[in-house]
PDB file of N, CA, C and O in Angstrom:
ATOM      1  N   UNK A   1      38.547  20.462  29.966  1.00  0.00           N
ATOM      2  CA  UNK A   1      37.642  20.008  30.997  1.00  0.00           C
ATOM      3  C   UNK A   1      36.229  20.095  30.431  1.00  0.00           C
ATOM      4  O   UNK A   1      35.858  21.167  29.952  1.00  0.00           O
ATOM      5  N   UNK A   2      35.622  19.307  30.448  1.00  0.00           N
ATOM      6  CA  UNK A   2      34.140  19.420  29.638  1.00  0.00           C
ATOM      7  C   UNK A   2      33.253  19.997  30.455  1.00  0.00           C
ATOM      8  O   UNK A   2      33.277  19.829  31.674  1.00  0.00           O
ATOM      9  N   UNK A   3      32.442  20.687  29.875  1.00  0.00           N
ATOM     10  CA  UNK A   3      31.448  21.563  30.532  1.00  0.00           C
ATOM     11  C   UNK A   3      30.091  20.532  30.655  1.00  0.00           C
ATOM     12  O   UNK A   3      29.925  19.685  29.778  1.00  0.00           O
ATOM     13  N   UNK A   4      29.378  20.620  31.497  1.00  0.00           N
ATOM     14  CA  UNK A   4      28.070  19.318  31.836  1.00  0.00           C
ATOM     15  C   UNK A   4      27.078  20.189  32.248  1.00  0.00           C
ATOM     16  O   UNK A   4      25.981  19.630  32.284  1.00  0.00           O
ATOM     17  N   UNK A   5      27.063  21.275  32.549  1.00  0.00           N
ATOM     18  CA  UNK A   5      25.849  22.344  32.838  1.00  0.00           C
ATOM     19  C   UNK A   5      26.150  23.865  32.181  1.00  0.00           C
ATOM     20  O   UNK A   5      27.314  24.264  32.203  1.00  0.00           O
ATOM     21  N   UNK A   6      25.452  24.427  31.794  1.00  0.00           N
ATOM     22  CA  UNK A   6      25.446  26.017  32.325  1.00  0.00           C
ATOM     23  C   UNK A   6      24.042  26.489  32.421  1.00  0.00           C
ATOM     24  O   UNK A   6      23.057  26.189  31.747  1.00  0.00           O
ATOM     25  N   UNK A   7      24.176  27.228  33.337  1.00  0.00           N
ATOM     26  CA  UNK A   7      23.000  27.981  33.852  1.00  0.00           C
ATOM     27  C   UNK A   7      22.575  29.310  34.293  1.00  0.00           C
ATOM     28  O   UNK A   7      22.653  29.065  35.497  1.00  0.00           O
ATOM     29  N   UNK A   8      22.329  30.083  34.267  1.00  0.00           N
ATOM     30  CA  UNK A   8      21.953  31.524  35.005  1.00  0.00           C
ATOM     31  C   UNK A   8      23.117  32.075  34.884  1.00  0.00           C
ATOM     32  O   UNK A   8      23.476  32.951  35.671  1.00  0.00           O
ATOM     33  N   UNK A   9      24.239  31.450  33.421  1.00  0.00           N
ATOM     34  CA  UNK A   9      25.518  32.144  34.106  1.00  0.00           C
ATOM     35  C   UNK A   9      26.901  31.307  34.462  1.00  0.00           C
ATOM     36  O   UNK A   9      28.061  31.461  34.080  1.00  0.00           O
ATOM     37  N   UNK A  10      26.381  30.507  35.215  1.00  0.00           N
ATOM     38  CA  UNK A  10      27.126  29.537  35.426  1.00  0.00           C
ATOM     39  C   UNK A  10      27.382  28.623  34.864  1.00  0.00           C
ATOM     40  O   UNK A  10      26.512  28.040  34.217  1.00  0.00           O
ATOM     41  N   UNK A  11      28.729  28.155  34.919  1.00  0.00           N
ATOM     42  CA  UNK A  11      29.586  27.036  34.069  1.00  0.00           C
ATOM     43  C   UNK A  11      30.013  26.114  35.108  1.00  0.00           C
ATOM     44  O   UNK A  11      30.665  26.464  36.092  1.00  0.00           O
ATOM     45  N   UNK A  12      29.555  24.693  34.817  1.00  0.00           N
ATOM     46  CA  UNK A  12      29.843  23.716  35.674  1.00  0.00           C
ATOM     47  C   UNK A  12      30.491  22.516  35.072  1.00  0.00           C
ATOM     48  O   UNK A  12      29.725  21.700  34.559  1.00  0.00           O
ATOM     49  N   UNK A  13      32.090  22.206  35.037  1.00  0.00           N
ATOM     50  CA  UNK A  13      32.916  21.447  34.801  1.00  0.00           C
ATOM     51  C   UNK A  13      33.317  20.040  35.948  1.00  0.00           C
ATOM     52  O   UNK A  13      33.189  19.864  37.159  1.00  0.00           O
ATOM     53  N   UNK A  14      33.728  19.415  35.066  1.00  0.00           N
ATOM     54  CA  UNK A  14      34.073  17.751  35.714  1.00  0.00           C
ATOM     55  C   UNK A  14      35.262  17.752  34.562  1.00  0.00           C
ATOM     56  O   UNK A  14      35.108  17.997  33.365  1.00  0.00           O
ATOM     57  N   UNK A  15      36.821  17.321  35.431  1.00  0.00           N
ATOM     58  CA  UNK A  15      37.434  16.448  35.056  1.00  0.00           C
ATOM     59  C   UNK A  15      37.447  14.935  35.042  1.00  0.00           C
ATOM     60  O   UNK A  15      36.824  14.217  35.824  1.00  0.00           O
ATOM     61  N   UNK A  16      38.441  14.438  33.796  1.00  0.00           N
ATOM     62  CA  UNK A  16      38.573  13.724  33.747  1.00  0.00           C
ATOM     63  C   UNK A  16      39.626  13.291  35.388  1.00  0.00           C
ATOM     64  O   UNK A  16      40.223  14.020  36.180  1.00  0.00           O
ATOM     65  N   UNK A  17      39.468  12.017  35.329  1.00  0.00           N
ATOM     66  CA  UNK A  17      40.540  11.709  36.390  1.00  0.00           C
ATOM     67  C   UNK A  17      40.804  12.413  37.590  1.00  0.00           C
ATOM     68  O   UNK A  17      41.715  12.026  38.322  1.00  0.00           O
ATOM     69  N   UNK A  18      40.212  13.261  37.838  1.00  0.00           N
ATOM     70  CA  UNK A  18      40.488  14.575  38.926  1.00  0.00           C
ATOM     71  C   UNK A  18      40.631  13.573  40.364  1.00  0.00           C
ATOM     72  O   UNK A  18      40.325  12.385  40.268  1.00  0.00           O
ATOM     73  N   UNK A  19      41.041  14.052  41.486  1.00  0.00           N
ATOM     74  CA  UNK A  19      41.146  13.782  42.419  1.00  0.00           C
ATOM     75  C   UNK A  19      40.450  13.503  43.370  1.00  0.00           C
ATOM     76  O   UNK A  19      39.574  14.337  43.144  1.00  0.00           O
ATOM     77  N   UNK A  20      39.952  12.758  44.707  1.00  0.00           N
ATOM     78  CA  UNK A  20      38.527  13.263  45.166  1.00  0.00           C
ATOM     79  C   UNK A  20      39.107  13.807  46.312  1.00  0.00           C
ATOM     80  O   UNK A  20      40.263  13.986  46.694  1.00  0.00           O
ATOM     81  N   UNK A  21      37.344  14.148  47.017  1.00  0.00           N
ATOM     82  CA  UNK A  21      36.040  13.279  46.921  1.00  0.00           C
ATOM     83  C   UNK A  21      35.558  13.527  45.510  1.00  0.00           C
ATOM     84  O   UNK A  21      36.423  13.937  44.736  1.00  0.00           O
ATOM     85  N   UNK A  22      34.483  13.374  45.087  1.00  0.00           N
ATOM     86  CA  UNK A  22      33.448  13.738  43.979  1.00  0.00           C
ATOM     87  C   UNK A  22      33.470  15.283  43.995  1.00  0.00           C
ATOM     88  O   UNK A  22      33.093  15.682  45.097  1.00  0.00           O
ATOM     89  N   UNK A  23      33.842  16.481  42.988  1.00  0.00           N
ATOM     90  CA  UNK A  23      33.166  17.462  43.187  1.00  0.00           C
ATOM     91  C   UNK A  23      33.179  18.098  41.538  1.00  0.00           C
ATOM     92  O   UNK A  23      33.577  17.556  40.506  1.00  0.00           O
ATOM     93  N   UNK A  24      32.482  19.677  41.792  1.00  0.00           N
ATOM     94  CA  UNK A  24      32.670  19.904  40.251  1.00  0.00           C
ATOM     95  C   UNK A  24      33.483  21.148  39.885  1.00  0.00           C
ATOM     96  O   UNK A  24      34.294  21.612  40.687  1.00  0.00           O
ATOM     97  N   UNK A  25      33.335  21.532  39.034  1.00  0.00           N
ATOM     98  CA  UNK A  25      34.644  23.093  39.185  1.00  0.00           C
ATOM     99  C   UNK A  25      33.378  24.084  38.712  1.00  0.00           C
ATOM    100  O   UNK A  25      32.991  24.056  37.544  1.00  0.00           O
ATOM    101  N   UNK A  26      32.969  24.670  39.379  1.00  0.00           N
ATOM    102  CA  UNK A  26      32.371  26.057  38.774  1.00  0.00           C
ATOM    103  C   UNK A  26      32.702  27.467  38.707  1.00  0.00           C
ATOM    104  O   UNK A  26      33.414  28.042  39.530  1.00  0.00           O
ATOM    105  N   UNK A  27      32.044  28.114  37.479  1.00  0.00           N
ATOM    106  CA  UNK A  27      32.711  29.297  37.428  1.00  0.00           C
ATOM    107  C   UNK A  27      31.180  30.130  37.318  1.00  0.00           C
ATOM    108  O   UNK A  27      30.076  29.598  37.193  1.00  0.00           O
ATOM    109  N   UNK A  28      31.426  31.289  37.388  1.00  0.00           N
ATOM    110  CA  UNK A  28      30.459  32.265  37.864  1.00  0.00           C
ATOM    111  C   UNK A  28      31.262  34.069  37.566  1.00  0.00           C
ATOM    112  O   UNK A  28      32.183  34.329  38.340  1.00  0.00           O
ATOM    113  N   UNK A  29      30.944  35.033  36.649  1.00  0.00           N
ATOM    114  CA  UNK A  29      31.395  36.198  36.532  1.00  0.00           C
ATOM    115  C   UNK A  29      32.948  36.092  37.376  1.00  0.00           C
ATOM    116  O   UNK A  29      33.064  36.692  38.445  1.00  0.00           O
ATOM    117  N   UNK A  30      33.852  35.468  36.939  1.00  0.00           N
ATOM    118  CA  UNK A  30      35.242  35.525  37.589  1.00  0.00           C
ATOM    119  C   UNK A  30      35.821  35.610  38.776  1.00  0.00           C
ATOM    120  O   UNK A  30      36.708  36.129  39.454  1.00  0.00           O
ATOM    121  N   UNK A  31      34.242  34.305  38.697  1.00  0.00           N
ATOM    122  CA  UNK A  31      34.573  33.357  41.056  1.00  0.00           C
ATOM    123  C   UNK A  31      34.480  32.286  40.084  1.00  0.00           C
ATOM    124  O   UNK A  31      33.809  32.115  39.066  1.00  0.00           O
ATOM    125  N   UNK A  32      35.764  31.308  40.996  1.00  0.00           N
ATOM    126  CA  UNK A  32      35.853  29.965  40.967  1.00  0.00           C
ATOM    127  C   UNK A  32      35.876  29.360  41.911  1.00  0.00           C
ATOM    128  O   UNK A  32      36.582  29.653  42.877  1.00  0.00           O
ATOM    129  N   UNK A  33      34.820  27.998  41.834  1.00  0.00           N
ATOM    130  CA  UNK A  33      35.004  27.119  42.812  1.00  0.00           C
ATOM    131  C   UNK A  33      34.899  25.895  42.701  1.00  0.00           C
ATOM    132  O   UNK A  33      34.431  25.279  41.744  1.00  0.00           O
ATOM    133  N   UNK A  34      35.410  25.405  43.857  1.00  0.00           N
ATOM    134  CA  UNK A  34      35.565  23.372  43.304  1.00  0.00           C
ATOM    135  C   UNK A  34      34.248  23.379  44.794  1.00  0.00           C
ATOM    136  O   UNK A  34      34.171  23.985  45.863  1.00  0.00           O
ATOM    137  N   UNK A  35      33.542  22.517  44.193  1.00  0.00           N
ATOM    138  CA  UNK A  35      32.011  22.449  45.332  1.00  0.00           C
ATOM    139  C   UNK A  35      32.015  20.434  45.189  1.00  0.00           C
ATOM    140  O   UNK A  35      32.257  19.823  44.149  1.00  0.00           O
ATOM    141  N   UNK A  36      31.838  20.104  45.897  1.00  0.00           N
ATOM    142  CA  UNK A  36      31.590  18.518  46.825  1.00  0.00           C
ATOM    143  C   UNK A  36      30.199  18.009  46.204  1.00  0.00           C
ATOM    144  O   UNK A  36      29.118  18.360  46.678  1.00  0.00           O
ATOM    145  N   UNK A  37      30.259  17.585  45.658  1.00  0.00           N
ATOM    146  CA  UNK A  37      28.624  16.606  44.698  1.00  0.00           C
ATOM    147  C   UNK A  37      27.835  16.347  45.877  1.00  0.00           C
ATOM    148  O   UNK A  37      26.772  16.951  46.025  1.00  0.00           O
ATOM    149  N   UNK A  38      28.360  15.271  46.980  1.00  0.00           N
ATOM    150  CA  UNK A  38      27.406  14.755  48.000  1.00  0.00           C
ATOM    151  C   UNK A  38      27.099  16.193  48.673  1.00  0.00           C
ATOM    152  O   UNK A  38      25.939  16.305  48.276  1.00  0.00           O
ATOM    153  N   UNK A  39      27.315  17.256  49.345  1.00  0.00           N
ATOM    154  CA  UNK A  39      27.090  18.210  50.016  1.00  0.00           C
ATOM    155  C   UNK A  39      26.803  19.688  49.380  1.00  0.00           C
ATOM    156  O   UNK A  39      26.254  20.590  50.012  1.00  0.00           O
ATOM    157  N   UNK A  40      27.286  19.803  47.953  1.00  0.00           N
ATOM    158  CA  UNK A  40      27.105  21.161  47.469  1.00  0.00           C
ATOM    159  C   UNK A  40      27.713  22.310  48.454  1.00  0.00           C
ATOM    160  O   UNK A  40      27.139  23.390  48.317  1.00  0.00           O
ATOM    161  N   UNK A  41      28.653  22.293  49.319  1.00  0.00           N
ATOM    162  CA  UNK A  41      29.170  22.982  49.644  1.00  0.00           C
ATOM    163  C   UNK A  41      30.385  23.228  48.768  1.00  0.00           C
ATOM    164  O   UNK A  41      30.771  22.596  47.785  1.00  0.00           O
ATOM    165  N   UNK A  42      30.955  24.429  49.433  1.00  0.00           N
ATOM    166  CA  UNK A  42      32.029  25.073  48.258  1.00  0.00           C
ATOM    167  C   UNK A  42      33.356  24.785  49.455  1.00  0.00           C
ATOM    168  O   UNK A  42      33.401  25.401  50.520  1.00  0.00           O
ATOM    169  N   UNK A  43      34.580  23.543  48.963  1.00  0.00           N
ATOM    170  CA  UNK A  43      35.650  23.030  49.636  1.00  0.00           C
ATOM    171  C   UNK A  43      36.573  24.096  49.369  1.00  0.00           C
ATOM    172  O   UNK A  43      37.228  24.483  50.337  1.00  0.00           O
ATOM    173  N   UNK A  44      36.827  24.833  47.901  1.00  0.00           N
ATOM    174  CA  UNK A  44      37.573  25.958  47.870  1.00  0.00           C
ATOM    175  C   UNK A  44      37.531  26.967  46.787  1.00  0.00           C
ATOM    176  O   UNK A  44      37.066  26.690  45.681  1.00  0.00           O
ATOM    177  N   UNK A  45      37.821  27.671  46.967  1.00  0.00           N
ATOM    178  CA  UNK A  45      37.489  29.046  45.719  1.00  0.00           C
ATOM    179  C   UNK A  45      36.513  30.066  46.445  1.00  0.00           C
ATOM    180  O   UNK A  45      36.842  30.386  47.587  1.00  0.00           O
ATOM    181  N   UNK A  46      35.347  30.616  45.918  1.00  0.00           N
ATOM    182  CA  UNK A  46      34.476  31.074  46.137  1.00  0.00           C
ATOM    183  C   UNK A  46      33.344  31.802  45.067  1.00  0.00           C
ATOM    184  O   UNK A  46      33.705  32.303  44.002  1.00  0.00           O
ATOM    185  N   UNK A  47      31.747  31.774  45.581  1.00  0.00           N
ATOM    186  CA  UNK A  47      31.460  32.444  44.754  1.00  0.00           C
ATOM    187  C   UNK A  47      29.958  32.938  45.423  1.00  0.00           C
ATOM    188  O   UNK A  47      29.345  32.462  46.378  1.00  0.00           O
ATOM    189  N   UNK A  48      29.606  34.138  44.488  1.00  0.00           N
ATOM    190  CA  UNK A  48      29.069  35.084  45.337  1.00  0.00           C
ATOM    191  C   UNK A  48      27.760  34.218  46.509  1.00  0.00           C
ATOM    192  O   UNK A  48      27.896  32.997  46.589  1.00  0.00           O
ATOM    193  N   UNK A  49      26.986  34.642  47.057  1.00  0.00           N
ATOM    194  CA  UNK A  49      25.881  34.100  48.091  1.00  0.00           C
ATOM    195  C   UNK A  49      24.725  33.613  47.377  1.00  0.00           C
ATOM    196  O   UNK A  49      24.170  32.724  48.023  1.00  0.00           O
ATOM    197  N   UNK A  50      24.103  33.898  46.164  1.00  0.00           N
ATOM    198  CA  UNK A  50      23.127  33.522  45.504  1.00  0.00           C
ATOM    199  C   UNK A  50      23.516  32.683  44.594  1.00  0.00           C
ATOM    200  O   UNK A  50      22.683  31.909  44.121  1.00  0.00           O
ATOM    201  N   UNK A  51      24.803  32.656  44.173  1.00  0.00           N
ATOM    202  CA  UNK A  51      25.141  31.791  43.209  1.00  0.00           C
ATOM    203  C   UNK A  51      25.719  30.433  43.866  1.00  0.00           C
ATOM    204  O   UNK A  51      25.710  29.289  43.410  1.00  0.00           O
ATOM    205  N   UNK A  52      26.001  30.712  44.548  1.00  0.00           N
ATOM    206  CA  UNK A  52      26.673  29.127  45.646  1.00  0.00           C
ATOM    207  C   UNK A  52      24.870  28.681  45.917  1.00  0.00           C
ATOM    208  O   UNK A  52      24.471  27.529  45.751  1.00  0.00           O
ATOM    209  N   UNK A  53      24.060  29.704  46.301  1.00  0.00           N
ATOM    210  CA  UNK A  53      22.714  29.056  46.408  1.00  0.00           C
ATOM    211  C   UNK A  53      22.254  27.929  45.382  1.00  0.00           C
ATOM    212  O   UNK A  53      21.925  26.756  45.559  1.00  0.00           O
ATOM    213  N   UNK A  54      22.340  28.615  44.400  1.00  0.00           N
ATOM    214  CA  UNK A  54      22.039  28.006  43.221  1.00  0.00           C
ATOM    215  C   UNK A  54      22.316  26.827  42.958  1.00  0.00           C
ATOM    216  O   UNK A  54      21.682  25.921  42.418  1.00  0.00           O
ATOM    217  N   UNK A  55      23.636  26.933  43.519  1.00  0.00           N
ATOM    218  CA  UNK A  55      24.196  25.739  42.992  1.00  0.00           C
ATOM    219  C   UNK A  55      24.227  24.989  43.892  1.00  0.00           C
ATOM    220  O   UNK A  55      24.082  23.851  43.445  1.00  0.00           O
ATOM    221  N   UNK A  56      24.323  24.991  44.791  1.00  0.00           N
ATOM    222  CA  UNK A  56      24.022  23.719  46.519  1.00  0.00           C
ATOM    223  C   UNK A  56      23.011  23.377  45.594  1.00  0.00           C
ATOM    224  O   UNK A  56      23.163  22.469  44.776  1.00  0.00           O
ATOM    225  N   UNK A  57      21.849  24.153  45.695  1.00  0.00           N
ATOM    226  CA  UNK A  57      20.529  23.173  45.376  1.00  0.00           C
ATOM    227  C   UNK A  57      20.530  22.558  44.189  1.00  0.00           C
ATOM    228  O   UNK A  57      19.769  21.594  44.117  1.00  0.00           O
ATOM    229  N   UNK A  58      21.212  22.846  43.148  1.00  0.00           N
ATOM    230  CA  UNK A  58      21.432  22.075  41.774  1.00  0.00           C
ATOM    231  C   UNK A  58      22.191  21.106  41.469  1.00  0.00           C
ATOM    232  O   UNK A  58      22.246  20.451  40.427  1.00  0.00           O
ATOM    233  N   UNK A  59      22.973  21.010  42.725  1.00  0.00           N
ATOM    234  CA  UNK A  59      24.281  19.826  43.141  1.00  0.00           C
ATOM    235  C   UNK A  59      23.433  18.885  43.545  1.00  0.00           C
ATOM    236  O   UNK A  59      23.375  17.804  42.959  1.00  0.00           O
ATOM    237  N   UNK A  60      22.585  19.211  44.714  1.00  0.00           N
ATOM    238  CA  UNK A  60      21.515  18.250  45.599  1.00  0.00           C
ATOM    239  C   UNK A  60      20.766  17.598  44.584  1.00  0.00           C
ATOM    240  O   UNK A  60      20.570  16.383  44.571  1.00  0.00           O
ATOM    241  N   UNK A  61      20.328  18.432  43.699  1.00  0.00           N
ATOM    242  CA  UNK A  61      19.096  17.547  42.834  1.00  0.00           C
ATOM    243  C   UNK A  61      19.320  16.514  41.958  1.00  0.00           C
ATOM    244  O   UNK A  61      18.604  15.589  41.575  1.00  0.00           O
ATOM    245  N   UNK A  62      20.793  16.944  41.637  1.00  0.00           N
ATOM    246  CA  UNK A  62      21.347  15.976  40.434  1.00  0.00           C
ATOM    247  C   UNK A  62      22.253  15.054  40.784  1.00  0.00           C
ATOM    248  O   UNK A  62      22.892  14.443  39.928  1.00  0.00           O
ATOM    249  N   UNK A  63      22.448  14.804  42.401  1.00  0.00           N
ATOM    250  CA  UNK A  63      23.820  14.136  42.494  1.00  0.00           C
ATOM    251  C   UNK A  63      23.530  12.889  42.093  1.00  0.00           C
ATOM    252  O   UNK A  63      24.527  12.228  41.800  1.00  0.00           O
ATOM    253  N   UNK A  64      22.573  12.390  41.992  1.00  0.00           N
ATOM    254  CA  UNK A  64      23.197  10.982  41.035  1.00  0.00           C
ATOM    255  C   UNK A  64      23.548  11.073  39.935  1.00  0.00           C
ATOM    256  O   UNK A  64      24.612  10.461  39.840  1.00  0.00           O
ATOM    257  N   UNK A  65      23.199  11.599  38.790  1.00  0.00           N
ATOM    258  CA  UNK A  65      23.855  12.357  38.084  1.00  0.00           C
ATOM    259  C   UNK A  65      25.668  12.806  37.722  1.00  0.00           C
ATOM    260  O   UNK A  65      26.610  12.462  37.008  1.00  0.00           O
ATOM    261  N   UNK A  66      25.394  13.533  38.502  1.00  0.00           N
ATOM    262  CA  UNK A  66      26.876  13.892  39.082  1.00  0.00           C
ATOM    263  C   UNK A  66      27.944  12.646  39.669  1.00  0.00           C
ATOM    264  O   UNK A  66      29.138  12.590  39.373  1.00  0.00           O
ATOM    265  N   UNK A  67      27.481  12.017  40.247  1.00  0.00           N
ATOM    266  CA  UNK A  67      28.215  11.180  40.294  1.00  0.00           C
ATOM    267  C   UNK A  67      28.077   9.871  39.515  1.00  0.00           C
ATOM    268  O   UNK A  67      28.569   8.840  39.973  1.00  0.00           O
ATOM    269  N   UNK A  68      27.520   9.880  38.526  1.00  0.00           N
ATOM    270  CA  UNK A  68      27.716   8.833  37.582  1.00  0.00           C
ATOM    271  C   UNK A  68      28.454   9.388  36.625  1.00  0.00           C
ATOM    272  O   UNK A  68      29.349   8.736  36.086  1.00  0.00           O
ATOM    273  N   UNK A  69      28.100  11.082  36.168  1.00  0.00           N
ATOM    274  CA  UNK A  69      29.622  11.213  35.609  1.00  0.00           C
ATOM    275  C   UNK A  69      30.927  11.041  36.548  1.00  0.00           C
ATOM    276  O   UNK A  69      31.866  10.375  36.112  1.00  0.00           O
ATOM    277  N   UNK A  70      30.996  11.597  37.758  1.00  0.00           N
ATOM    278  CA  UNK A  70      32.187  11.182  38.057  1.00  0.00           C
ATOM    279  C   UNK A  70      32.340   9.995  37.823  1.00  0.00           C
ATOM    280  O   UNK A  70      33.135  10.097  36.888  1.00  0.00           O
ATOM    281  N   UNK A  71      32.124   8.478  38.009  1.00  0.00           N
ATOM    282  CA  UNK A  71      32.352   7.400  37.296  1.00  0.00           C
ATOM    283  C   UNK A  71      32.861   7.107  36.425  1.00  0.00           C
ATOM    284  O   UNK A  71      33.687   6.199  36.341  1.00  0.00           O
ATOM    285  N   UNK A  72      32.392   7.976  35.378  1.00  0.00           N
ATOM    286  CA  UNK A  72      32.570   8.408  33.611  1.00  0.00           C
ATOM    287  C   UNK A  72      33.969   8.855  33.565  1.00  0.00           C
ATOM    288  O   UNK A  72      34.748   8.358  32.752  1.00  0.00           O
ATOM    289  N   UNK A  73      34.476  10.141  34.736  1.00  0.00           N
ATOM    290  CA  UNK A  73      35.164  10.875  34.450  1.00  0.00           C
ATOM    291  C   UNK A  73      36.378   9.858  35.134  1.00  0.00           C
ATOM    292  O   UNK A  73      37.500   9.981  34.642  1.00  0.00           O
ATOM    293  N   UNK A  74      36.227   9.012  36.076  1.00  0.00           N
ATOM    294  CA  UNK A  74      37.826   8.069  36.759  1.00  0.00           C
ATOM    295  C   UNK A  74      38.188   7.225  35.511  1.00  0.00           C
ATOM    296  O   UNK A  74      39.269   6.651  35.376  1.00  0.00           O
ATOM    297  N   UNK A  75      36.890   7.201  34.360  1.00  0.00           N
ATOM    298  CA  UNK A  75      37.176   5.732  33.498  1.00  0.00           C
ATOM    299  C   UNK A  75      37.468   6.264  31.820  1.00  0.00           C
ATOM    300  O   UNK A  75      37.486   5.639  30.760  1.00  0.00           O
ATOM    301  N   UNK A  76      37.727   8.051  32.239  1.00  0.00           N
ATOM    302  CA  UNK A  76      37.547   8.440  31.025  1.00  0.00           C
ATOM    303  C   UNK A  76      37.142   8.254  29.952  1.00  0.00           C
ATOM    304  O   UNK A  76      37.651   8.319  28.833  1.00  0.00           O
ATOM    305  N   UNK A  77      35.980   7.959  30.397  1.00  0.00           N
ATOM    306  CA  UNK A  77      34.575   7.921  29.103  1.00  0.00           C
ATOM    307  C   UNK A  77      33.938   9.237  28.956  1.00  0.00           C
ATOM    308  O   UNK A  77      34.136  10.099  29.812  1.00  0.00           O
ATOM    309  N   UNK A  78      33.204   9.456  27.960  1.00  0.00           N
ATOM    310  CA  UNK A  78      32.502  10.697  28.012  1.00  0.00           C
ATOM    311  C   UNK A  78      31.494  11.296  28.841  1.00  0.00           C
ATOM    312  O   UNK A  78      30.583  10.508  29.097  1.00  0.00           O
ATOM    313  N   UNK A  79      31.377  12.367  29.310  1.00  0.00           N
ATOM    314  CA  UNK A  79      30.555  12.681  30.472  1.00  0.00           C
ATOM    315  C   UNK A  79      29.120  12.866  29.952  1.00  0.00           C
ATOM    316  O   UNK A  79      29.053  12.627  28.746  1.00  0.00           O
ATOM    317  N   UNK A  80      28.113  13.175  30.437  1.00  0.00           N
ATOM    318  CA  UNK A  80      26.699  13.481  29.687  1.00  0.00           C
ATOM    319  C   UNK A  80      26.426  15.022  30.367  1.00  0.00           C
ATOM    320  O   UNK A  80      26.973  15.200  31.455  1.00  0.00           O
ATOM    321  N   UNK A  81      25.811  15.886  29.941  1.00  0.00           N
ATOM    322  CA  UNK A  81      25.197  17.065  30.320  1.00  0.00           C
ATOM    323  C   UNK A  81      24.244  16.771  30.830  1.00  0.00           C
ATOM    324  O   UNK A  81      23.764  15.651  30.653  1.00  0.00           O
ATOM    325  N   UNK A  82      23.695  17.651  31.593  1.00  0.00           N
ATOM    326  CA  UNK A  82      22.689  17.790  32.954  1.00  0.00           C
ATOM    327  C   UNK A  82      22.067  19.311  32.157  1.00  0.00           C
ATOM    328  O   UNK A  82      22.391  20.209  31.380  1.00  0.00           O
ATOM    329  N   UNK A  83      20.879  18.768  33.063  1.00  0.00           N
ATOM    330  CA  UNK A  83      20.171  19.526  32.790  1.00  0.00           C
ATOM    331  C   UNK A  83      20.166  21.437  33.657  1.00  0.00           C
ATOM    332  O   UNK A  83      20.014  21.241  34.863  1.00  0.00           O
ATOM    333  N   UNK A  84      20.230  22.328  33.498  1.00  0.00           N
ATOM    334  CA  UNK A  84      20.805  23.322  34.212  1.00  0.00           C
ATOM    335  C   UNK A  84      19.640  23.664  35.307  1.00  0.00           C
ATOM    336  O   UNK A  84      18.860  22.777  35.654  1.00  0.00           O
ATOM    337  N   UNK A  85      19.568  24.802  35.761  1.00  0.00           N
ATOM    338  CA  UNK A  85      18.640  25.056  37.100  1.00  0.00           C
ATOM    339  C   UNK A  85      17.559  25.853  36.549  1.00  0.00           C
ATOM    340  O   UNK A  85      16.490  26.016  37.136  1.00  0.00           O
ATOM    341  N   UNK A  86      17.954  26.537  34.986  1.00  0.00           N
ATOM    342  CA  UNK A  86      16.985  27.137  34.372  1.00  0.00           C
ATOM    343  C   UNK A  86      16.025  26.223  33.561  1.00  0.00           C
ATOM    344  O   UNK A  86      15.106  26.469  32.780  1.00  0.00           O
ATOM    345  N   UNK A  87      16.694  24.839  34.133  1.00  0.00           N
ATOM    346  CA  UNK A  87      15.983  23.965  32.577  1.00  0.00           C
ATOM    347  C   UNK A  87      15.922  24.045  31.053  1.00  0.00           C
ATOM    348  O   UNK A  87      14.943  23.816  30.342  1.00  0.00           O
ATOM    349  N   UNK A  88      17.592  24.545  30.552  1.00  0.00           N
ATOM    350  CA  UNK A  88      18.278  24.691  29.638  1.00  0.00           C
ATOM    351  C   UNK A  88      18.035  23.278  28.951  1.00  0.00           C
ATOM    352  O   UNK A  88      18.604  22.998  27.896  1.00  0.00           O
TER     353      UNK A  88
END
């Protein structure tokens, strides 16, 4: 699964082909979660209160982004990295 961010910690993955809606898989000190591109909410897994913060707002900023890799990722082309929340 290719990695397209990390940040503060966090690891933010996109499959290829994955299922929808649009979302991404993140991981965080050994919380996982699959979080929704358009909403940055967390559909399932979990992860701690500041770090789901983080990432709502880093979902919000980039979803076009995000969803042009998802695009990438239904047509299995290569995804591009984003820029992280630390500005990595």
């Amino acid at each position: 699964m290719p990695t397209i961010a990390i940040f503060f910690g966090i690891i933010v993955r996109m499959w290829h082909d994955d299922h929808p809606p649009p979302h991404i898989h993140v991981e965080y000190q050994g919380f996982e979660a699959l979080v929704i591109v358009e909403t940055g909410e967390i559909s399932q897994g979990a992860l701690p209160r500041k770090a789901a913060a983080i990432v709502k707002e880093w979902c919000l900023l980039h979803q076009s982004e995000l969803m042009n890799n998802w695009h990438k990722a239904q047509r299995f082309e290569p995804l591009d990295r984003i820029q992280g929340a630390d500005r990595d």
